[in-house]
C-alpha atoms as a printed R data frame, in Angstrom:
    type eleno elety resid chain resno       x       y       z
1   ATOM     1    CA   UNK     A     1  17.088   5.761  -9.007
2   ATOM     2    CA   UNK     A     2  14.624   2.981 -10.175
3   ATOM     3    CA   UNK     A     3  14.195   2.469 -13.326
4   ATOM     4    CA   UNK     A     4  12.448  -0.809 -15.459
5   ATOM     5    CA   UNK     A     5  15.956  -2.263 -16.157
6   ATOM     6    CA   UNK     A     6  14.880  -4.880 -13.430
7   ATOM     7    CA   UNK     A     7  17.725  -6.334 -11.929
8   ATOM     8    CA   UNK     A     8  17.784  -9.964  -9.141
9   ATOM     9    CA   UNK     A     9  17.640  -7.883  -5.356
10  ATOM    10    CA   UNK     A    10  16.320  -4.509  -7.160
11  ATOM    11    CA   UNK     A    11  12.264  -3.704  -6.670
12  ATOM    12    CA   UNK     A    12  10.487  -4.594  -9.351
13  ATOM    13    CA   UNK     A    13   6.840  -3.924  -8.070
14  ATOM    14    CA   UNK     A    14   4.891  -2.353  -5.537
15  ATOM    15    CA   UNK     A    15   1.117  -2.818  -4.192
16  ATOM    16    CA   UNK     A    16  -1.656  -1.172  -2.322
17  ATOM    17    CA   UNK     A    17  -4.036  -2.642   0.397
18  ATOM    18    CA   UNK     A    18  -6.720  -0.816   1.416
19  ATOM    19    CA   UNK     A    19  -9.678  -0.543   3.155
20  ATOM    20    CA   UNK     A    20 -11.616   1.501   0.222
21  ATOM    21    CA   UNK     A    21  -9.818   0.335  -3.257
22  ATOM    22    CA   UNK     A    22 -12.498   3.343  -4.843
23  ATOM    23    CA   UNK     A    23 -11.806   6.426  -2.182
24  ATOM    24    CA   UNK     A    24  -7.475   5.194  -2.481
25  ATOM    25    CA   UNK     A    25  -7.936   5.108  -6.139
26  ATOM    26    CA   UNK     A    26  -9.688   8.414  -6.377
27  ATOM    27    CA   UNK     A    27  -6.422   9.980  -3.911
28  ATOM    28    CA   UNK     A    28  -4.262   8.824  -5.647
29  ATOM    29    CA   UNK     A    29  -5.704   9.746  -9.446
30  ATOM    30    CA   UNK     A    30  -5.827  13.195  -8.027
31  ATOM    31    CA   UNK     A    31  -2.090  13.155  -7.302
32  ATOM    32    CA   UNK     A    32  -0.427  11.513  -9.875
33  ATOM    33    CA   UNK     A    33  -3.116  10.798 -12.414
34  ATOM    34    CA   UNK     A    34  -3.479   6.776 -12.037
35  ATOM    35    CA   UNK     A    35  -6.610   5.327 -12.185
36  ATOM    36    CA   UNK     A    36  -7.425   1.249 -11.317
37  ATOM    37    CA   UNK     A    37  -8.328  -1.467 -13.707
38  ATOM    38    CA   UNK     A    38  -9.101  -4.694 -12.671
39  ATOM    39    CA   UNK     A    39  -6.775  -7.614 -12.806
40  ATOM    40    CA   UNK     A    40 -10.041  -9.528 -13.554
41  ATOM    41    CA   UNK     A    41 -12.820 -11.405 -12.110
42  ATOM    42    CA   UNK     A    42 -10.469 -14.527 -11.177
43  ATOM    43    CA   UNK     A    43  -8.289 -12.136  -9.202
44  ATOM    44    CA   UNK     A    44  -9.860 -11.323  -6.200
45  ATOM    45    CA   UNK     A    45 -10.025  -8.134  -6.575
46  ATOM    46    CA   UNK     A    46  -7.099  -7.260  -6.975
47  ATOM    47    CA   UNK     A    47  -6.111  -4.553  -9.801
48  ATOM    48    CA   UNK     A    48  -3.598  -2.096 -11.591
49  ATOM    49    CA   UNK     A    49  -2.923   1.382 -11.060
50  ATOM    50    CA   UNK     A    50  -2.052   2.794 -14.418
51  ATOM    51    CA   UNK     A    51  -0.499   5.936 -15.687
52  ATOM    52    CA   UNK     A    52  -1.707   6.884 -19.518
53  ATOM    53    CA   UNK     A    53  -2.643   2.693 -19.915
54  ATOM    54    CA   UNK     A    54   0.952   2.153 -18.125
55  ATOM    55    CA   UNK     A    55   1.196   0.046 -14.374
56  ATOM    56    CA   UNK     A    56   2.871   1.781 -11.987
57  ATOM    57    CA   UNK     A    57   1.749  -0.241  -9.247
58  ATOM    58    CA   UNK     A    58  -1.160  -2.731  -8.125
59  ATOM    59    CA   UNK     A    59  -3.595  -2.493  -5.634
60  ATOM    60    CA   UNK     A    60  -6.806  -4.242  -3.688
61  ATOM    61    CA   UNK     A    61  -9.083  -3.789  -1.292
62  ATOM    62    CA   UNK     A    62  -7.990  -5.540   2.185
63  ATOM    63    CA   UNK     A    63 -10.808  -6.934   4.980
64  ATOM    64    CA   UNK     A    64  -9.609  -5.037   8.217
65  ATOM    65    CA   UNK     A    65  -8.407  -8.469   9.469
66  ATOM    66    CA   UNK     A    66  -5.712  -7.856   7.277
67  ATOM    67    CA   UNK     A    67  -4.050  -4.960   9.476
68  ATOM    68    CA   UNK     A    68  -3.662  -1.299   8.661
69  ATOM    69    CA   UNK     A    69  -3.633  -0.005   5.473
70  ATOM    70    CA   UNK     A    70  -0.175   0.019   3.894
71  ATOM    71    CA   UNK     A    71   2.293   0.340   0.872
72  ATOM    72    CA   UNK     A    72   4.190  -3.577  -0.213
73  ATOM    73    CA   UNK     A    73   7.461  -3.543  -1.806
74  ATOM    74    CA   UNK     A    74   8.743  -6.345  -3.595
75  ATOM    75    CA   UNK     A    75  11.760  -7.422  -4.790
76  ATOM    76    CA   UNK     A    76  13.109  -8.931  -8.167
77  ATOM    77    CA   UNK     A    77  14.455 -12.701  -7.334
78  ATOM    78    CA   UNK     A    78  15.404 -15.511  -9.742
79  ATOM    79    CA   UNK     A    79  14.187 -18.014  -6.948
80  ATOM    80    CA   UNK     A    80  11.591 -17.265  -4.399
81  ATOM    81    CA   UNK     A    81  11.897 -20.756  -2.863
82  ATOM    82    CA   UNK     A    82  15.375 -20.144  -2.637
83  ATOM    83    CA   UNK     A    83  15.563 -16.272  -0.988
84  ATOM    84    CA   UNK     A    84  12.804 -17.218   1.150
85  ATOM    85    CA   UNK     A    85  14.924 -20.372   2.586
86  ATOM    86    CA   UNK     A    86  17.974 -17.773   2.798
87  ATOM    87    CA   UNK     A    87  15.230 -15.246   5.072
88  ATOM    88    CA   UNK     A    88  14.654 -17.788   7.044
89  ATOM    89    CA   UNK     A    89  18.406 -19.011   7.693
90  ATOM    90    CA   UNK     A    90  18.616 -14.529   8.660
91  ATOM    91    CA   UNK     A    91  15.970 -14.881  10.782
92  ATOM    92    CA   UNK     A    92  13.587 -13.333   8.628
93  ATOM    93    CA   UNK     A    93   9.393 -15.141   8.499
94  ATOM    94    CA   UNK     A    94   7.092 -16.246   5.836
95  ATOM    95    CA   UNK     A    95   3.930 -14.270   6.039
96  ATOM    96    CA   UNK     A    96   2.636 -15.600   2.631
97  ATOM    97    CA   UNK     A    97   4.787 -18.610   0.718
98  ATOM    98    CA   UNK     A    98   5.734 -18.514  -2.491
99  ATOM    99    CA   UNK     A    99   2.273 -18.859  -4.806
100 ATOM   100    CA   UNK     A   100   1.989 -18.917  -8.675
101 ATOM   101    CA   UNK     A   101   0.127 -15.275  -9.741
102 ATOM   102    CA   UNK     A   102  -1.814 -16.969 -12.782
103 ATOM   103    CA   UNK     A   103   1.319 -17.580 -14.860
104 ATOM   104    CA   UNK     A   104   2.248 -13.803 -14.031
105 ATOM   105    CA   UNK     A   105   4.955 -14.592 -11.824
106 ATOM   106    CA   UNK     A   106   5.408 -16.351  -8.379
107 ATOM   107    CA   UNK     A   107   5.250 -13.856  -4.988
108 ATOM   108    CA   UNK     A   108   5.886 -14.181  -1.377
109 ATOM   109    CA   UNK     A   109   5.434 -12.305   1.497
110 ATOM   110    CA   UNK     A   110   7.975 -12.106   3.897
111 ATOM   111    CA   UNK     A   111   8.942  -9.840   7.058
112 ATOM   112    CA   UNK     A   112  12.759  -9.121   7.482
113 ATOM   113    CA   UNK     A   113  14.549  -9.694  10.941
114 ATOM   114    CA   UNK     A   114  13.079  -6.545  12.585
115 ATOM   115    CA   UNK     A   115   9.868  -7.499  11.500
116 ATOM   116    CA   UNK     A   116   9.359  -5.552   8.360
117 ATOM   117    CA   UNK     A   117   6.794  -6.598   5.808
118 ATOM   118    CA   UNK     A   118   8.487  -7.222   2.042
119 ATOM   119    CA   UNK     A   119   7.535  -9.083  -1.062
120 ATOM   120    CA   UNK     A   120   9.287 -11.216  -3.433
121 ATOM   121    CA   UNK     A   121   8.316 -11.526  -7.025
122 ATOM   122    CA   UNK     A   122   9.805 -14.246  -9.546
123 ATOM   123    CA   UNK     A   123   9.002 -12.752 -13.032
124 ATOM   124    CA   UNK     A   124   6.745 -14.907 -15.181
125 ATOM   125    CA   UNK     A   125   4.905 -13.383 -17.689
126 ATOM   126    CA   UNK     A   126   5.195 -10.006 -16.241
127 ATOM   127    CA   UNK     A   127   8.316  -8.815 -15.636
128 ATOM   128    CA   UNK     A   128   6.977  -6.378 -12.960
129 ATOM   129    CA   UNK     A   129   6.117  -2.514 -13.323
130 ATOM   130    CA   UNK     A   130   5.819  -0.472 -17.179
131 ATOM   131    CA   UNK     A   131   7.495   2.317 -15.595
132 ATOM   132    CA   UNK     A   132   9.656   3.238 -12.861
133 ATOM   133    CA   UNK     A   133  11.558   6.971 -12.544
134 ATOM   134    CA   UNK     A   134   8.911   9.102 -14.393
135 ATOM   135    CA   UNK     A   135   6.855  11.210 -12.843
136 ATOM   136    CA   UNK     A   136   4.156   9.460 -10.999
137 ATOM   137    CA   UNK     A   137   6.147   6.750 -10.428
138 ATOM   138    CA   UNK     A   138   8.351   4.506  -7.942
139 ATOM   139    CA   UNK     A   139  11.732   6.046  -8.307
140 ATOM   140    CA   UNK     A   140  13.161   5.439  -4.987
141 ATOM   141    CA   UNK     A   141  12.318   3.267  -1.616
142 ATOM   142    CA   UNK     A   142  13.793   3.729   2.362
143 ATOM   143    CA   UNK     A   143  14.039   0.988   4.941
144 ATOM   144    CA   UNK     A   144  13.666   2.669   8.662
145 ATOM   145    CA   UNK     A   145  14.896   0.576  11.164
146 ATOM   146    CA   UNK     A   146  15.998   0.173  14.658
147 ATOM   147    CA   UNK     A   147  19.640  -1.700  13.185
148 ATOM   148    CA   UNK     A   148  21.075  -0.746  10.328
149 ATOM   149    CA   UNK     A   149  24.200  -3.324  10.614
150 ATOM   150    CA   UNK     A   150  21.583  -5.859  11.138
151 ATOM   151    CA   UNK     A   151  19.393  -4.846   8.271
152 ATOM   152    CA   UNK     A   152  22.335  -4.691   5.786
153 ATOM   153    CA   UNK     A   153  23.189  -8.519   6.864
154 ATOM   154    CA   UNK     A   154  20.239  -9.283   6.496
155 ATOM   155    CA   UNK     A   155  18.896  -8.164   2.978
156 ATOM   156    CA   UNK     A   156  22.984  -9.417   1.704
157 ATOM   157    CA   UNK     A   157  22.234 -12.887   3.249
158 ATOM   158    CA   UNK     A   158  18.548 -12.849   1.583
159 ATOM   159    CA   UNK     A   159  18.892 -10.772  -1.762
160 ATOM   160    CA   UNK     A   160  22.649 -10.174  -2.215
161 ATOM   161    CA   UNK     A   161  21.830  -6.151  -1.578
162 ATOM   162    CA   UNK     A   162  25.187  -4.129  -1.178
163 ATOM   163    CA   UNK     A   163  25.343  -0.916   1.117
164 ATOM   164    CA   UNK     A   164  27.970   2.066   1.242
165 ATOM   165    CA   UNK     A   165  27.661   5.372   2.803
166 ATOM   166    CA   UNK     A   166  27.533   8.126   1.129
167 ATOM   167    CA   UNK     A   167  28.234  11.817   1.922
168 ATOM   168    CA   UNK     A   168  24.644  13.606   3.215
169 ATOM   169    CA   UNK     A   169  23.986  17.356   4.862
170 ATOM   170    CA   UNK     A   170  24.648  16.523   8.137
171 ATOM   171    CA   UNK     A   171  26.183  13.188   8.011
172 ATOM   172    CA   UNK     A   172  26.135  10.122   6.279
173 ATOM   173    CA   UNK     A   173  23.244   8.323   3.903
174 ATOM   174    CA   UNK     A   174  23.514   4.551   3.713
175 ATOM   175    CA   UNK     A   175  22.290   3.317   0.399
176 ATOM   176    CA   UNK     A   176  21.385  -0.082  -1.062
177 ATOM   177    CA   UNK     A   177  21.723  -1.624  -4.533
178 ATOM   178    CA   UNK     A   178  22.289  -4.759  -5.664
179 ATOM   179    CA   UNK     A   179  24.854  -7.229  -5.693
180 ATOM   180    CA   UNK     A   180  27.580  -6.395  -7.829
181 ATOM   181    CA   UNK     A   181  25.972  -3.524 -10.185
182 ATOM   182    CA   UNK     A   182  28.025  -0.922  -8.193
183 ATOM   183    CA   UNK     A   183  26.672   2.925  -7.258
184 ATOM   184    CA   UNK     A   184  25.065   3.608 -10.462
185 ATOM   185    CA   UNK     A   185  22.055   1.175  -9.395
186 ATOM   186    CA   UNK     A   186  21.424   2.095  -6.006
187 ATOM   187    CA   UNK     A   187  17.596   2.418  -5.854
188 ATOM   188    CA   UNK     A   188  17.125   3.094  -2.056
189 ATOM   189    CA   UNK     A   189  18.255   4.022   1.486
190 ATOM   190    CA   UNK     A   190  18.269   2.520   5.578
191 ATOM   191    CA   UNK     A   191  18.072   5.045   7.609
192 ATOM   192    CA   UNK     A   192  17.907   4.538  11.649
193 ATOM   193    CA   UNK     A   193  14.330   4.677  13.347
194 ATOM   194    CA   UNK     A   194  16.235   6.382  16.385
195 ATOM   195    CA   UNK     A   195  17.219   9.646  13.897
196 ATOM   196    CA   UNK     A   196  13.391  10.312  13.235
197 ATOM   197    CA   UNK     A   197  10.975  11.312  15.728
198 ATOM   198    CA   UNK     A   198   8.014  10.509  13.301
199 ATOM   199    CA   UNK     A   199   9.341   7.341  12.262
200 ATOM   200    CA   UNK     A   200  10.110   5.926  15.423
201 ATOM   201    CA   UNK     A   201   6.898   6.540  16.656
202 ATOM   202    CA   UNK     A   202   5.497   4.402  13.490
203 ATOM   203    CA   UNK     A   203   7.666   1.575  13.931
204 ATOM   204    CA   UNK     A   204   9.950  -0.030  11.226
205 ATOM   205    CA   UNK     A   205   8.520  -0.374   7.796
206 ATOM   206    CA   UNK     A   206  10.019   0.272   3.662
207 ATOM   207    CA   UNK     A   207   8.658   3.876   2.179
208 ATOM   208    CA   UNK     A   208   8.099   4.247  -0.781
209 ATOM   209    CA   UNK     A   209   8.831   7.347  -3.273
210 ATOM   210    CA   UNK     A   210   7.009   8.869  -6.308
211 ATOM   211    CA   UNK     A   211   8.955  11.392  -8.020
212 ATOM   212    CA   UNK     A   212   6.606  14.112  -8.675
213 ATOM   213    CA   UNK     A   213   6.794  17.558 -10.647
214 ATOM   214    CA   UNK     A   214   5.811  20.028  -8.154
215 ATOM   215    CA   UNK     A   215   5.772  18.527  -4.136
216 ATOM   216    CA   UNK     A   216   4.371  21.176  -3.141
217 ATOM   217    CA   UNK     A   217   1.091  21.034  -5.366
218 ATOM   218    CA   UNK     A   218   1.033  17.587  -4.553
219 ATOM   219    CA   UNK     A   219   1.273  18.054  -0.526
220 ATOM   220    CA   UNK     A   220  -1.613  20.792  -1.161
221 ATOM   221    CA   UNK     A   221  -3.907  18.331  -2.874
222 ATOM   222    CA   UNK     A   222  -3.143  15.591  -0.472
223 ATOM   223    CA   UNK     A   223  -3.932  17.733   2.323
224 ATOM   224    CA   UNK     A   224  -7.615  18.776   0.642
225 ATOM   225    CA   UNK     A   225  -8.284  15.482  -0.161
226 ATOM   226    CA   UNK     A   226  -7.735  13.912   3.657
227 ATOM   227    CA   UNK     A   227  -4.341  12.745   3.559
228 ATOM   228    CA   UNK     A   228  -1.690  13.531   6.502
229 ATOM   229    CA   UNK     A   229   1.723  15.509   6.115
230 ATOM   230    CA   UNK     A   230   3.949  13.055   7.917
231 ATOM   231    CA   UNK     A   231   7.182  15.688   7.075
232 ATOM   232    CA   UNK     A   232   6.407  18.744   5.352
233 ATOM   233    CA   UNK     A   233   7.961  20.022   2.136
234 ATOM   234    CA   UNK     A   234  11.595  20.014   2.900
235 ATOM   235    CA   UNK     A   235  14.562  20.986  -0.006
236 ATOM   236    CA   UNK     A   236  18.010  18.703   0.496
237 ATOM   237    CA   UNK     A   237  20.867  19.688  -1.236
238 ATOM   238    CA   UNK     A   238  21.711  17.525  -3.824
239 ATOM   239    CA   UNK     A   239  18.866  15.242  -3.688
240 ATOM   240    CA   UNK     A   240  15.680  17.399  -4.323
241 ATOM   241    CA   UNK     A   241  12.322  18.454  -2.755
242 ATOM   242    CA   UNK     A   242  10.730  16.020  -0.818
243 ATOM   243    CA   UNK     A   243   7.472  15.352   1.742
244 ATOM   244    CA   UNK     A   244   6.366  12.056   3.685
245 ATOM   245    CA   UNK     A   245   2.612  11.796   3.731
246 ATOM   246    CA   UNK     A   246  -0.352   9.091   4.291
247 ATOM   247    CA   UNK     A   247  -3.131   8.307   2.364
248 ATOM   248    CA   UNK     A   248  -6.581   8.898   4.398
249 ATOM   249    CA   UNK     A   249  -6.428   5.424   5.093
250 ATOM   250    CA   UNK     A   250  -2.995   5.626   6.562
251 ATOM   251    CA   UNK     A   251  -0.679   4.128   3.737
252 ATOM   252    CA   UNK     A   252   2.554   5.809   4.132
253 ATOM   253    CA   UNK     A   253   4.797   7.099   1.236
254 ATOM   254    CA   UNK     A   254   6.962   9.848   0.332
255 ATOM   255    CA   UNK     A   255   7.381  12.316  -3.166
256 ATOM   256    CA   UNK     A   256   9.968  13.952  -4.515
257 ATOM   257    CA   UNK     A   257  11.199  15.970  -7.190
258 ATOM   258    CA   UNK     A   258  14.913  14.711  -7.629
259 ATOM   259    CA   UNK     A   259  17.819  17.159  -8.283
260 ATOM   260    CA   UNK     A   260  19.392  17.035 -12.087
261 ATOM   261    CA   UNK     A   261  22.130  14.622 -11.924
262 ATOM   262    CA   UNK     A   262  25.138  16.070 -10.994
263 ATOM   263    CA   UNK     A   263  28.327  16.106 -13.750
């Protein structure tokens, strides 16, 4: 699982665009108890999403030019002139090149070789999220795509991310963590687009988690407050209780309440 022990290849933050900044903020507060504060006037709008005064994630209001509204993740790298040269050498593209955040940090914007959208965050000041794991937090993300061979050689060529299978119900789970820091860091999953109706229908994209106390409250509330169920409530052995949902503006992302760690 993710935690704020930020390693280079590991997520380190995670942003919201949206077509109503005020309507996501008020979803999500009812969820997991965030509410927004502006990043300032020189910003652009852009914000945090904060937990009890800690950022869990950031988040700004998007002209519709600017495509559908989704969930960014971005990843921890020493170098973004560097990993984006190595995306492009794996066939990745820049969406947006490496840019200074106000002495923050330096991001890109970057869409792997199936196309996926991804960021890329060089710590500066801020290192990236306060917290990561807790409840109402990132504590896990999931690449679907059409290739996962191609995916894995990619994200290894461009962030040094390792994969291994592990036993699943049913099968096999390929996870991802980063380069040398073994199974104890593995902070996320590929999983094929052809294996999920639902999925394959939306395309290729990263989901993201929030580990949550009670999915099933959460689901509820999501539900009342115009949100979709994407993949109900669903218990896997070993890993916990899970749902997919979207945000009424169709931002996709996934809870959970993990499983104790096994001895």
């Amino acid at each position: 699982m993710l935690t704020t022990r930020f390693v280079d290849g590991a997520p380190n933050w995670i942003d919201l665009g949206t077509p109503d900044i005020e309507g996501a903020t008020s979803f999500y507060g009812a969820l997991f108890g965030w509410s927004f504060r502006s990043a300032g006037p020189e910003a652009g709008g852009y914000g945090f999403l904060q937990l009890d005064g800690r950022t869990v994630a950031g988040g700004m209001q998007n002209p519709p030019e600017q495509g559908p509204s989704s969930w960014t993740v971005y990843f921890r790298t020493p170098d973004a002139d560097a990993t984006v040269k190595a995306a492009e050498q794996a066939h990745g593209r820049v969406l947006f090149a490496p840019m200074d955040v106000m002495g923050k940090g330096t991001m890109a914007i970057l869409a792997d070789s199936a196309g996926v959208p991804f960021g890329l965050w060089q710590p500066g000041l801020t290192r990236g999220v306060d917290v990561a794991g807790d409840p109402g937090s990132l504590c896990w993300v999931e690449l679907y795509t059409p290739d996962i061979a191609a995916a894995a050689a990619f994200y290894h060529a461009t962030l040094g991310l390792e994969t291994s299978a592990v036993p699943f119900p049913g099968g096999t789970y390929t996870c991802v963590n980063p380069a040398g820091a073994g199974e104890d860091a593995m902070f996320g999953g590929v999983v094929p687009l052809a294996d999920d109706p639902v999925e394959a229908r939306s395309g290729a994209y990263w989901l993201p988690y929030f580990e949550v106390t009670d999915v099933d409250a959460v689901v509820a509330e999501a539900e009342r407050r115009g949100g979709t169920v994407r993949m109900p409530a669903t218990d896997v052995e070993g890993v916990g209780r899970m749902a997919r949902l979207a945000d009424p503006y169709g931002a996709r992302f996934a809870v959970i309440r993990s499983a104790p760690p096994q001895a």
